[in-house]
N, C-alpha and C positions, 0 to 999 in steps of 0.2 A: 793208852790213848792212840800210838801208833798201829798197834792192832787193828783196833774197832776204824781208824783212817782210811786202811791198808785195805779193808772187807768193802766199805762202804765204798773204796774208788773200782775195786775190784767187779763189784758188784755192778753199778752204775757204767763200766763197760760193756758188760755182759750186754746189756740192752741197746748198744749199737752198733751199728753193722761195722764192718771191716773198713777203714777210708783210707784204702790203699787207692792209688786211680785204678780207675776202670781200664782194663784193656781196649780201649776204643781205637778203631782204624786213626791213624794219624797224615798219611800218605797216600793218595790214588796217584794211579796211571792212567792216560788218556791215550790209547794206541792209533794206528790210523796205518792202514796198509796203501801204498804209493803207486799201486797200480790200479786196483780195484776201487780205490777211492770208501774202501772198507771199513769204519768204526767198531772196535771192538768194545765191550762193555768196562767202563770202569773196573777197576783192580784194585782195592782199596785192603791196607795192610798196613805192620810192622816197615820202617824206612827197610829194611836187610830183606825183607817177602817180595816188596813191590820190586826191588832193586834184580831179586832175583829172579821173580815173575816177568821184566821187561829180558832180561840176557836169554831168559827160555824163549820166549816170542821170539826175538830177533834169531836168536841160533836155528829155529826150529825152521821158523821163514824162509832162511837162507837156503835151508836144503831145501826145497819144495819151490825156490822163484819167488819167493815174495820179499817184499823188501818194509819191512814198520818202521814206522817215527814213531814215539812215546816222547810224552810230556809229563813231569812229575807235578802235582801242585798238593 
C-alpha cells in the first residue's frame, strides 16, 4: 500500500511545475546625476546586483565629474 502511495504522489508531482519562487527583480534603483539633472533608467535586481550596480555608478561618476544620488525602493 506504501508502494502504490509512494507512485501515485510521485507521479502527481510530475505534473506540476517547480514552486520554488520565481526569480523576480525585488529591488530598483532610481539614479539621478546632480549636475545634468540626468535620469538614468531603472536598475531593477537581486538587493547584492542593485546594491552593486549603484557603488559602479557612483565610483565610475566620480572619475569622469559627475556626481549620482540613487534611491532604492
Amino acid at each position: 500500500m506504501k508502494k502504490i502511495f509512494l507512485v501515485v504522489i510521485l507521479s502527481i508531482m510530475a505534473f506540476f511545475p517547480d514552486c520554488k519562487k520565481t526569480d523576480l527583480p525585488h529591488v530598483c534603483a532610481t539614479c539621478i546625476e546632480a549636475h545634468s539633472h540626468y535620469t538614468a533608467a531603472d536598475y531593477c535586481g537581486a538587493g547584492a546586483d542593485v546594491d552593486a550596480y549603484i557603488k559602479n555608478l557612483i565610483d565610475q561618476g566620480n572619475k569622469v565629474g559627475e556626481s549620482w544620488s540613487c534611491t532604492k525602493h
